[in-house]
Backbone as CSV, one residue per row, in Angstrom:
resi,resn,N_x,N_y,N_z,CA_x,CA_y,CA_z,C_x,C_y,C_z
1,UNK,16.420,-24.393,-4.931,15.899,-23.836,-3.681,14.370,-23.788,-3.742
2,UNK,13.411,-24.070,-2.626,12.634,-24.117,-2.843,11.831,-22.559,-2.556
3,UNK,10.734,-22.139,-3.406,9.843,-20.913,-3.578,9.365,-20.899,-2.218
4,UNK,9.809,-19.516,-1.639,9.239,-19.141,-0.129,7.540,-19.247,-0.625
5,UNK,6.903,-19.122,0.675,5.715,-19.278,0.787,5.429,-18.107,1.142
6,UNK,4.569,-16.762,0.970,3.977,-15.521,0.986,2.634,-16.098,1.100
7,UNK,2.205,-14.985,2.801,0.150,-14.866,2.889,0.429,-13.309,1.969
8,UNK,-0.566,-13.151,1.388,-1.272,-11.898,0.870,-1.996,-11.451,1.774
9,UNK,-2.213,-10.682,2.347,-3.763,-10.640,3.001,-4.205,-9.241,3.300
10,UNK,-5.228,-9.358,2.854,-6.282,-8.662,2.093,-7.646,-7.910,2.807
11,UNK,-7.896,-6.561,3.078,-8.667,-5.611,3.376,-9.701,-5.636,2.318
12,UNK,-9.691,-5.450,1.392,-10.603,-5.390,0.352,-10.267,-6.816,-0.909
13,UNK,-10.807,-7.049,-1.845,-10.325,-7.696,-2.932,-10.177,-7.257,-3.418
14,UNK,-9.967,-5.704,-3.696,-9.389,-5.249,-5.116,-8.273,-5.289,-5.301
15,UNK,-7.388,-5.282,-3.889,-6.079,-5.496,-4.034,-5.514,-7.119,-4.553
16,UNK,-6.373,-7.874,-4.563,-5.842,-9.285,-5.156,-4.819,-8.954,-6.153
17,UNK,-6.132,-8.577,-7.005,-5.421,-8.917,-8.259,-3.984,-7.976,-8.857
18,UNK,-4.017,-6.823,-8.539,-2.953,-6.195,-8.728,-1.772,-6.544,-7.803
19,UNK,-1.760,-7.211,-6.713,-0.360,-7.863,-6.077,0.038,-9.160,-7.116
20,UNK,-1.197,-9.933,-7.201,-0.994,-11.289,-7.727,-0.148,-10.938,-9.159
21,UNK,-0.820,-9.476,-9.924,0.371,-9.321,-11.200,1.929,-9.103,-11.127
22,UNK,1.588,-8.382,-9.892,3.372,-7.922,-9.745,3.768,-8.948,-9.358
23,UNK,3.270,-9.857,-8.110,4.533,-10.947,-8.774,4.857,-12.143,-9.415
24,UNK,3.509,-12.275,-10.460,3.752,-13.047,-11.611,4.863,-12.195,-12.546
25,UNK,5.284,-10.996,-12.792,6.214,-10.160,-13.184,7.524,-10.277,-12.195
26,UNK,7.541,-10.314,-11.352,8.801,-9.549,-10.279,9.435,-10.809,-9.625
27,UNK,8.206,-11.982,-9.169,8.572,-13.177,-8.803,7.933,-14.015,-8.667
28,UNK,7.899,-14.744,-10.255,7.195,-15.629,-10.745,7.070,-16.791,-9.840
29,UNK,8.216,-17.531,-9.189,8.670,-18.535,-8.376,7.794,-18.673,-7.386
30,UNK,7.598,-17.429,-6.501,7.282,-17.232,-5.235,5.498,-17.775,-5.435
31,UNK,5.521,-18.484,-4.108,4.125,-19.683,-3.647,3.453,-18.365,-3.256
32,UNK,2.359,-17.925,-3.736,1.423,-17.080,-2.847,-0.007,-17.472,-2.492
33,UNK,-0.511,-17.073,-1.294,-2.025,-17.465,-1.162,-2.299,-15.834,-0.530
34,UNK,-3.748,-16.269,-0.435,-4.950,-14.826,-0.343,-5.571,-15.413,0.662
35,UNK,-5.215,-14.251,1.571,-6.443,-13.697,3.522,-6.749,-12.316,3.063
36,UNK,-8.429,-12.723,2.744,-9.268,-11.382,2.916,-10.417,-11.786,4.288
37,UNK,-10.119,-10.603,4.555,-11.491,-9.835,5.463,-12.234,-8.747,4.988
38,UNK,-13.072,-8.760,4.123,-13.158,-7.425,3.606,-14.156,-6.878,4.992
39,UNK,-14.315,-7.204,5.922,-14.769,-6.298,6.834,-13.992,-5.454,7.584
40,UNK,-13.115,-5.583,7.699,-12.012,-4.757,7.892,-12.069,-3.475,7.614
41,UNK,-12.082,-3.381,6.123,-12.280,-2.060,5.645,-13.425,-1.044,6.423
42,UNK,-14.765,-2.116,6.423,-16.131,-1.334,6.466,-15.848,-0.948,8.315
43,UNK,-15.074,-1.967,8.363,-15.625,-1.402,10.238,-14.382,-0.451,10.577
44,UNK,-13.066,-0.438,9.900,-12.533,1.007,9.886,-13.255,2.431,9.022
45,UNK,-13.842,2.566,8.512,-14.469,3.214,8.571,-15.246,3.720,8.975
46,UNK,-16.038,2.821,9.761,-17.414,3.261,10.721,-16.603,3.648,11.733
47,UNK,-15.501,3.553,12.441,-15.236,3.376,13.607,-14.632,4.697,13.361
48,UNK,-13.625,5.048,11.973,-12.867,5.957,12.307,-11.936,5.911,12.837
49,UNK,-11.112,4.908,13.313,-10.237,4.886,14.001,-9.755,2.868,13.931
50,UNK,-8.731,2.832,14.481,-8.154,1.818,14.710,-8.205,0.752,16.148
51,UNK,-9.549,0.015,16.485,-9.601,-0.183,17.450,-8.877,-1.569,17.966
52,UNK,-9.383,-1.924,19.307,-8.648,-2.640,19.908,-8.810,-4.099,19.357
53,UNK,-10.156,-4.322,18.755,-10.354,-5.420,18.304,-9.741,-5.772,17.315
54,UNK,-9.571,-4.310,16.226,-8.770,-4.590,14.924,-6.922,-4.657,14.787
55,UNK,-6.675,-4.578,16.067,-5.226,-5.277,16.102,-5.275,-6.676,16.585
56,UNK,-6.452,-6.890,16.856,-6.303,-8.387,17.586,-6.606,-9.520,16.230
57,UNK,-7.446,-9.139,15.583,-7.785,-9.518,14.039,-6.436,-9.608,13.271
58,UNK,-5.639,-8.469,13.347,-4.598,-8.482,12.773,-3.707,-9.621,13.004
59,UNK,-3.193,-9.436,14.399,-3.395,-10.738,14.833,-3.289,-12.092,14.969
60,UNK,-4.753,-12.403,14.531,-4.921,-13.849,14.097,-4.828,-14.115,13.201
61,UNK,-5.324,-13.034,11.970,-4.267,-13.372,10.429,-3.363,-13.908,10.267
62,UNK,-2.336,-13.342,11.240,-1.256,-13.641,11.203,-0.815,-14.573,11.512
63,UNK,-1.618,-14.710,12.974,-1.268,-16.536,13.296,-1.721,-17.380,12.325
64,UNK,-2.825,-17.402,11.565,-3.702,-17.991,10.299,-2.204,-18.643,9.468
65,UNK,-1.887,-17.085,8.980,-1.087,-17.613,7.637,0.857,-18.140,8.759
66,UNK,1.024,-17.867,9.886,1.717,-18.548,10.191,1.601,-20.432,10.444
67,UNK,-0.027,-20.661,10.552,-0.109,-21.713,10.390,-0.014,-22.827,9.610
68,UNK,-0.006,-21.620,8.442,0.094,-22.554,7.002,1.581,-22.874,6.563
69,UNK,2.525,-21.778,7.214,3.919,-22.482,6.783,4.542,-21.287,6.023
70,UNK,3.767,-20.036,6.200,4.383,-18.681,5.610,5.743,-18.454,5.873
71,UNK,6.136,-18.009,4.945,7.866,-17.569,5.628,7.740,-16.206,5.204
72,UNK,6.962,-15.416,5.068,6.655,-14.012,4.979,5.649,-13.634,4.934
73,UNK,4.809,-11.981,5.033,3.892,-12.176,4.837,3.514,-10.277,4.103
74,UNK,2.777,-10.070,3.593,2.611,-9.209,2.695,1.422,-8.576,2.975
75,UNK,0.668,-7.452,3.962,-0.427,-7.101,4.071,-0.513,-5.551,2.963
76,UNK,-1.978,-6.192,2.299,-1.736,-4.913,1.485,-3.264,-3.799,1.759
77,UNK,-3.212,-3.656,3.223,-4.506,-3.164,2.985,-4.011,-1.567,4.137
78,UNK,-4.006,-0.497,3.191,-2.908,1.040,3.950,-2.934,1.107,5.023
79,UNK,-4.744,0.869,5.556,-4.923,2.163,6.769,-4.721,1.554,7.820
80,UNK,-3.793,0.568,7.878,-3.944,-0.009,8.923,-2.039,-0.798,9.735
81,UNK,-1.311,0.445,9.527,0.010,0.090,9.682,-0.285,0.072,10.696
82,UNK,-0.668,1.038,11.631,0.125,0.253,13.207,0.329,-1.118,13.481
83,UNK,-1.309,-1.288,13.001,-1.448,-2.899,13.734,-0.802,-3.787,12.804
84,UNK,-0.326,-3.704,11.825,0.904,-4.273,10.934,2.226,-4.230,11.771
85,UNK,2.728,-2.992,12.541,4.071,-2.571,12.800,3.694,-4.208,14.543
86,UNK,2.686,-3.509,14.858,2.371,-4.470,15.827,2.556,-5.894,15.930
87,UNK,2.400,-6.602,14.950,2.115,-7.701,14.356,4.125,-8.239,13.975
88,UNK,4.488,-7.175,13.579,5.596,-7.426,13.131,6.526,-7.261,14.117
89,UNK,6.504,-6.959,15.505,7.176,-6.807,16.349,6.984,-8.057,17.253
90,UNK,5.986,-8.859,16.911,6.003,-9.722,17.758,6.367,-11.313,17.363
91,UNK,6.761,-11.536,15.751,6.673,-12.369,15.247,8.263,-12.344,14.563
92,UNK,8.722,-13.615,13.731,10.653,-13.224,13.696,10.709,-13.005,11.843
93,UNK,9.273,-13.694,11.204,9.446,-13.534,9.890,9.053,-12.384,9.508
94,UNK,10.082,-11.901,7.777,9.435,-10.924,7.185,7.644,-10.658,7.467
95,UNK,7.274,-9.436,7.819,5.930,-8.424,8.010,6.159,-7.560,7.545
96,UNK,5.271,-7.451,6.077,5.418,-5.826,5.892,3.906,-5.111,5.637
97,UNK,4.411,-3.724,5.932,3.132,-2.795,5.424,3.311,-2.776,4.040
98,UNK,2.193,-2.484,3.479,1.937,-2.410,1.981,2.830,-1.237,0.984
99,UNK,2.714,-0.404,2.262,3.587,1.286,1.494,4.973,0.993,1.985
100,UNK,5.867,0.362,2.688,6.880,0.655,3.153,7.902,0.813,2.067
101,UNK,7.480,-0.094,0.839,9.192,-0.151,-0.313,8.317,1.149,-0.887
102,UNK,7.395,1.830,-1.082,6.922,3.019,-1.901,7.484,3.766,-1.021
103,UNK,7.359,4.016,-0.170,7.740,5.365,0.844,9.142,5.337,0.562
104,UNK,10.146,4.048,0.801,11.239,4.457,0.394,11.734,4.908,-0.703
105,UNK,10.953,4.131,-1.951,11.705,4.718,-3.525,11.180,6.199,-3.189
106,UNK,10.290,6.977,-2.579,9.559,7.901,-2.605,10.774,9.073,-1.848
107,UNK,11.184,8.848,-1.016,12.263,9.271,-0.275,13.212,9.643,-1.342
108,UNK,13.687,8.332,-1.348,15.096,8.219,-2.370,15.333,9.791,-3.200
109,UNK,13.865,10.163,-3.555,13.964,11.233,-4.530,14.099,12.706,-3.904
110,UNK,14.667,12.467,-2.974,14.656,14.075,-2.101,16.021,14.790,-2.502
111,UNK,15.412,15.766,-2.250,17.134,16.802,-3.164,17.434,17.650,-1.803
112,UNK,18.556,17.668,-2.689,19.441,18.956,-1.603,18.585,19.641,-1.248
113,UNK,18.491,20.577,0.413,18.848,19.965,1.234,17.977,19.587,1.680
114,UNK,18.149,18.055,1.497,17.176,16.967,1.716,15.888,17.592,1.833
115,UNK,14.947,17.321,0.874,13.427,18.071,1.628,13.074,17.524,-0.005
116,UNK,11.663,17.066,0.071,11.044,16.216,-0.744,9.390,16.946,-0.484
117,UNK,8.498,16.686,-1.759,7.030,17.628,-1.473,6.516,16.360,-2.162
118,UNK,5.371,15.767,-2.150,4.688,14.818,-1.964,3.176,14.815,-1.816
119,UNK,2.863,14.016,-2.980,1.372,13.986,-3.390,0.701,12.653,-3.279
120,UNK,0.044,12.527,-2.007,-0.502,11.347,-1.494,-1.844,11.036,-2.187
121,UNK,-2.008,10.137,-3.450,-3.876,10.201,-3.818,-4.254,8.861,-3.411
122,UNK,-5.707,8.879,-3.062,-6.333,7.433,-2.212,-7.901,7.733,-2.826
123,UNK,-8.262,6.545,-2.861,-9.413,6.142,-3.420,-10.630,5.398,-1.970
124,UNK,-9.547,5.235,-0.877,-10.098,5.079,0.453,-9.888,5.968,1.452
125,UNK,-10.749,6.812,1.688,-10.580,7.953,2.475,-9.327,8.126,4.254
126,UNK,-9.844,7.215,4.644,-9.615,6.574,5.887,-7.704,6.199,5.535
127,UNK,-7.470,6.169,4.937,-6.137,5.362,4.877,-4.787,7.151,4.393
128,UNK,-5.448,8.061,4.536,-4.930,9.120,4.431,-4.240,9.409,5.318
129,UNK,-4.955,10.005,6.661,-4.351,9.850,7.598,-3.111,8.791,8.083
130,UNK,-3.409,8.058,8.303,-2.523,6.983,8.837,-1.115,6.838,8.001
131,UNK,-1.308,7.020,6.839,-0.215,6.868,5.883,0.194,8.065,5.665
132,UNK,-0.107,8.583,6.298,0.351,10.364,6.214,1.472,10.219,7.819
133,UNK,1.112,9.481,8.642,1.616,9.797,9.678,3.272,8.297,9.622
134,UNK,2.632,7.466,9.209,3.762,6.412,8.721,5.254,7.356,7.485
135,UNK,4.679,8.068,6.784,5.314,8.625,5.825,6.445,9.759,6.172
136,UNK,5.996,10.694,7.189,6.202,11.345,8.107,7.608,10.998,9.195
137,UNK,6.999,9.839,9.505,8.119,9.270,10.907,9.146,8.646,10.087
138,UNK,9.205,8.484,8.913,10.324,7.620,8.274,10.682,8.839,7.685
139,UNK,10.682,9.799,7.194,11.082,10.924,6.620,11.953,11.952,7.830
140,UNK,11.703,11.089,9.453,12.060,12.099,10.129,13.279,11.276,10.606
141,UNK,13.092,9.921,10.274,13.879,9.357,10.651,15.527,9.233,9.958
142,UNK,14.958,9.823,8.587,16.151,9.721,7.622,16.489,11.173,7.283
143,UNK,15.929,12.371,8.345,16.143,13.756,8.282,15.942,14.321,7.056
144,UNK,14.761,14.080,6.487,13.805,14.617,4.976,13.072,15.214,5.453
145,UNK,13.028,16.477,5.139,12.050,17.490,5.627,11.244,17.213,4.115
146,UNK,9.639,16.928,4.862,8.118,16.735,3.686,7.640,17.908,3.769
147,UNK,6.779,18.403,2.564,5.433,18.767,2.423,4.550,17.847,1.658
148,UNK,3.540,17.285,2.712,2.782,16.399,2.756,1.180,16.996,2.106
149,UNK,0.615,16.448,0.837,-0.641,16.851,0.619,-0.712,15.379,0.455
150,UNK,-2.613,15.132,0.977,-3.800,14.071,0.666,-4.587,14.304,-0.143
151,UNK,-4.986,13.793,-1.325,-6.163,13.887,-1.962,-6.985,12.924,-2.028
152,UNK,-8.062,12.588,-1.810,-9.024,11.505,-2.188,-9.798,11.992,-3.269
153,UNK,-9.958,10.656,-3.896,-10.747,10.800,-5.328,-12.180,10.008,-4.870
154,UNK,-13.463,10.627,-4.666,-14.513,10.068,-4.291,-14.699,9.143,-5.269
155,UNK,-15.817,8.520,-4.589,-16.606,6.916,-5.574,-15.493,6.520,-6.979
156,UNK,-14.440,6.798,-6.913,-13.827,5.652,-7.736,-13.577,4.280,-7.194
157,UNK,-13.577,3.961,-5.747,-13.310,2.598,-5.651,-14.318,1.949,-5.889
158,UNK,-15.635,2.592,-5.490,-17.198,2.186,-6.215,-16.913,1.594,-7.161
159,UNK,-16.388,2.185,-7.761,-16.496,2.489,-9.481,-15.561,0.855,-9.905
160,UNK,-14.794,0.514,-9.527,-13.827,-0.335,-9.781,-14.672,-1.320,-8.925
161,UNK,-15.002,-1.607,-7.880,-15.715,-2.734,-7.571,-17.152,-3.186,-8.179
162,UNK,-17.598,-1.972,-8.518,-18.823,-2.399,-10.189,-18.474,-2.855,-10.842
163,UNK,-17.272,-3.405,-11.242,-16.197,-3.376,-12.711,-16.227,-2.337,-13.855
164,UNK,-15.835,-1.084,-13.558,-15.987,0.084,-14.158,-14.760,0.436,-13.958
165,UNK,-13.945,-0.207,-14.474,-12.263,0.123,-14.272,-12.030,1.216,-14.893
166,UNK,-11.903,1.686,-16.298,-11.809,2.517,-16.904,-12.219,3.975,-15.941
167,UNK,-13.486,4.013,-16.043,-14.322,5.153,-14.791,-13.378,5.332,-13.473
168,UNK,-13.340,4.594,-12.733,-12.097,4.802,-11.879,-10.799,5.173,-12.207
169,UNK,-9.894,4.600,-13.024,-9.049,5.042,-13.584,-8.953,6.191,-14.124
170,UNK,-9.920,7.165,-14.304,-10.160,8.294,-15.235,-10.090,9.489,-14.140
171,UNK,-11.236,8.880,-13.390,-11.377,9.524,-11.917,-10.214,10.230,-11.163
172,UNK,-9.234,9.274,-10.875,-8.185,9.402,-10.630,-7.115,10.194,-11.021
173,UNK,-6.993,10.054,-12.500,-6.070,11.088,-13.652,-6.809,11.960,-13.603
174,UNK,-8.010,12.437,-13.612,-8.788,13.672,-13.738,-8.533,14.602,-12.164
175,UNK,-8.560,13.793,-11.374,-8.257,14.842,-9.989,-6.663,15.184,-10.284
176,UNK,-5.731,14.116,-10.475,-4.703,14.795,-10.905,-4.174,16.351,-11.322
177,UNK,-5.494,16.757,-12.484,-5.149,17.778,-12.807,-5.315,18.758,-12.148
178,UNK,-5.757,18.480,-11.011,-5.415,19.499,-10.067,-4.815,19.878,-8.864
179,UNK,-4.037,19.104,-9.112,-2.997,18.611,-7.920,-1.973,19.557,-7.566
180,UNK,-1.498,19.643,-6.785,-0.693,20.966,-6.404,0.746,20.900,-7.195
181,UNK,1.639,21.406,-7.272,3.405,20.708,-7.435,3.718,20.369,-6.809
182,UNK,4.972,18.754,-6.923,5.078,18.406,-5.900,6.361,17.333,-6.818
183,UNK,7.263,16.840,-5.975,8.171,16.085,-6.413,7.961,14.704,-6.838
184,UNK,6.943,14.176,-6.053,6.432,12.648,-6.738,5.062,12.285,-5.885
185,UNK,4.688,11.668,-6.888,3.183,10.848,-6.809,3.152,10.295,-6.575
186,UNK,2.270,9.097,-5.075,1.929,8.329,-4.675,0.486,7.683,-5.091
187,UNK,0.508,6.274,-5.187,-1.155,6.234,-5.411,-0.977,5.285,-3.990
188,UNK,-2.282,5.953,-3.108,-2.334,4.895,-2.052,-2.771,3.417,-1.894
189,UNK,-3.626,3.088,-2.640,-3.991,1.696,-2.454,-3.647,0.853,-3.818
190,UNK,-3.483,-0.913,-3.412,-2.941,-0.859,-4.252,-3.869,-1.504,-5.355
191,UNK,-4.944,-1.161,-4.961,-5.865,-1.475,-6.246,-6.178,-0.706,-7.262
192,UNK,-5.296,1.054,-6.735,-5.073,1.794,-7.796,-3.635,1.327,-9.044
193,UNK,-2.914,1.226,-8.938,-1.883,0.150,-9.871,-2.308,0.603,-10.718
194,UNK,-3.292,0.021,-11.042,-3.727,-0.143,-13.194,-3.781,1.131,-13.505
195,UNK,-4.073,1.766,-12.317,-4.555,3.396,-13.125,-3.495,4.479,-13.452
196,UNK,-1.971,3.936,-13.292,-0.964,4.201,-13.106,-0.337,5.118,-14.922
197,UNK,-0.995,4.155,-15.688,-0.478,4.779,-17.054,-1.167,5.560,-17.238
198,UNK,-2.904,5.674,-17.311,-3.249,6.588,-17.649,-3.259,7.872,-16.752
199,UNK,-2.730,8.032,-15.571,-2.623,8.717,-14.665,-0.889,9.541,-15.425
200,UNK,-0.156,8.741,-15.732,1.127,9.537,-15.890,0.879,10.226,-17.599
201,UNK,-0.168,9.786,-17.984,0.060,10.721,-19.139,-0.806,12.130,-19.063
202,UNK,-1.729,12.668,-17.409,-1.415,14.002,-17.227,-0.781,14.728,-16.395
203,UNK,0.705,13.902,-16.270,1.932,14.961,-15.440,3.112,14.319,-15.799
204,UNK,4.192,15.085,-15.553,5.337,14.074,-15.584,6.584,14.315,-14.553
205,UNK,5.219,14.282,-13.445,5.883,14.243,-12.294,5.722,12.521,-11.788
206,UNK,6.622,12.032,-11.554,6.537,10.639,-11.450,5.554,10.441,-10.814
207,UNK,5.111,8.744,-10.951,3.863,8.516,-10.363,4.226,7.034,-9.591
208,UNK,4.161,6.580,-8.081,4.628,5.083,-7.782,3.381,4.793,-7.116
209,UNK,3.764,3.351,-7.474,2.171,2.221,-7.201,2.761,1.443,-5.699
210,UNK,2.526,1.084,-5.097,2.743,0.152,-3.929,3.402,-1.322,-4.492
211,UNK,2.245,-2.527,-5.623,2.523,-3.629,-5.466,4.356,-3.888,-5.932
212,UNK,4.832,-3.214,-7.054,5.876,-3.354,-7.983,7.009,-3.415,-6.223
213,UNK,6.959,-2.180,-5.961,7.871,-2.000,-4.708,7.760,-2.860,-3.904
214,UNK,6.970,-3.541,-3.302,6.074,-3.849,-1.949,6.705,-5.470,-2.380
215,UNK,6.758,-6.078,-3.557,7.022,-7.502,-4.089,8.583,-7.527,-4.516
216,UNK,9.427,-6.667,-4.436,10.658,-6.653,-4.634,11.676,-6.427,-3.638
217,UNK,10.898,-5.742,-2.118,10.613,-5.645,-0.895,10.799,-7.193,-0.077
218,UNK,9.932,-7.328,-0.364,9.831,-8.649,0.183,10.226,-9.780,-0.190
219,UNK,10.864,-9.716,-1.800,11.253,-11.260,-2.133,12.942,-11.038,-1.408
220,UNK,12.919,-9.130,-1.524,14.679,-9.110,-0.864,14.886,-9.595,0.440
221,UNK,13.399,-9.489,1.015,13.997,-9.485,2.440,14.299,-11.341,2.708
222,UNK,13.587,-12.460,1.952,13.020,-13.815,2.403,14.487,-14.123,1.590
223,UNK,15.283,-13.448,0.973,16.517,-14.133,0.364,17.627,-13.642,1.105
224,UNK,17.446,-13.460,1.739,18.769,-12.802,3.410,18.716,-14.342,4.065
């Protein structure tokens, strides 16, 4: 059978490389290519919001990597589900948001009676919100009552786009320790990943990354 074809596409580059590992691990087979805009990021931020232009961008990505012969497509950049959900309503192949297989293993873990507490950390401020409100509607949808906390960890993504991985990574486990209780750990973006081990050795309250889920997600859905 031949290896589906997957766009990546990309808000920042930090997320490259941590998708590209998971699925040299998860699914070696699978053809992938890389769509970055890293303006994306900067002009959701300035804007604050999700504008009209940046679903239309969304978009043409999409038409982009439909041009190339995608038979799925993999956006890994958080703050920006609507215009993902958007994108995916109008098109017949696999679209996914970056958090959708995390939110579910994230779910999965809710106890009697049903109600789950939840520790959202992000290294991009802006992508809190939004993934707070995506997290939310699927939790209401599967009758999981949340308590929802956000934390952002300042200038670590700095820190990782200097190549100061370590420093970021530290950053990250260090806000940890002050994190409220909570049933499981989210890291929001998925260029946090790497920071994943040294992050679980101060709690042992589980900790889930986006790419691992997000690539096992999607190779399930292109084999239906």
């Amino acid at each position: 059978m031949e290896a589906p074809k997957i766009a990546l596409i990309h808000a920042t580059p930090l997320a490259m490389g941590p998708i590209s590992n998971a699925f040299k691990v998860f699914a070696p087979d699978a053809e992938t290519f890389h769509l970055l805009d890293d303006s994306l990021s900067k002009d959701h931020a300035k804007a604050k919001t999700l504008t009209k232009e940046m679903y239309a961008r969304f978009e043409d990505l999409t038409q982009y990597a439909l041009k190339t012969g995608a038979k799925g497509i993999l956006f890994t950049c958080s703050a920006f589900g609507m215009a993902i959900d958007e994108c995916a309503r109008k098109h017949a192949i696999p679209i996914l948001k970056p958090n959708e297989a995390m939110f579910e293993e994230a779910l999965s873990m809710s106890h009697a009676p049903l109600h789950l507490s939840v520790l959202l950390v992000a290294t991009f401020e802006a992508s809190i919100a939004s993934m707070k409100e995506e997290f939310l509607a699927l939790a209401k949808s599967k009758e999981i009552k949340v308590d929802f906390t956000g934390l952002f960890v300042p200038e670590a993504m700095s820190d990782l786009a200097n190549g100061q991985a370590l420093l970021h990574h530290q950053k990250i486990a260090l806000a940890l320790l002050n994190a409220p209780p909570c049933d499981v750990i989210m890291l929001a973006q998925f260029s946090m990943a790497d920071a994943q081990n040294l992050c679980q050795l101060k709690t042992n309250i589980p900790i889930l990354t986006s790419p691992t889920s997000a690539v096992k997600a999607i190779m399930q859905k292109l084999s239906h």
